[in-house]
C-alpha positions, 0 to 999 in steps of 0.5 A: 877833704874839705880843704881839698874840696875847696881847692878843687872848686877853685882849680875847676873856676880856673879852667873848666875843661881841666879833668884832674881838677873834676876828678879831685873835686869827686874824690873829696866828694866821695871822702866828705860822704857825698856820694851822689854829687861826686857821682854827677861830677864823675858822669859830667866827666865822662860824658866828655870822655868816655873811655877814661878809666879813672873815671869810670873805676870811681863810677864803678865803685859808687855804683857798687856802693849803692847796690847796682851790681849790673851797672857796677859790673858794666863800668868795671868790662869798660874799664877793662877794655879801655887797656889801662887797668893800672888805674885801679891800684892808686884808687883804691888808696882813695876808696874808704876802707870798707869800699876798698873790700866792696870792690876786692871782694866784687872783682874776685868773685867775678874772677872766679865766675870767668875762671870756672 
């Protein structure tokens, strides 16, 4: 995660406006533990485009992590409603093991609040 961190850095010098790089930079962020730098990188990046979904599942998840179930749950409808939900598998190869059961475990047990 270091390595890639660095490399990240770099590619967000090269070009600022380039969000995959932000978004890599995040990730790695969130692999070294440093959750609240990856989630003001994160919210940098939606600030300049609110609707990604990748952006905002990461978000989610941090936002989860740290307790805040209503603004987790908030990001996840965003999610949902921007139509591109196939985001949310390649993600969940980022996420640490016990986030990956944070948001299953979550995202099932609204499912079945909406089901009932």
């Amino acid at each position: 995660a270091p390595g890639v961190f660095q490399l990240a850095c770099l590619l967000v010098e090269l070009d600022s406006a380039d969000e995959a790089s932000r978004i890599l930079c995040a990730d790695a962020l969130y692999q070294m533990g440093r959750g609240e730098e990856a989630h003001r990188l994160l919210s940098l990046a939606l600030a300049r485009n609110p609707q990604r979904a990748p952006v905002l599942a990461r978000l989610a998840l941090l936002q989860l992590k740290k307790g805040f179930v209503y603004d987790g749950n908030q990001l996840l409808q965003r999610v949902i409603r921007t139509g591109d939900t196939s985001c949310l598998l390649p993600i969940m190869d980022i996420f640490k093991d016990e986030d990956r059961k944070l948001m299953q475990t979550h995202c099932h047990v609204q499912a079945l609040a909406i089901l009932e």
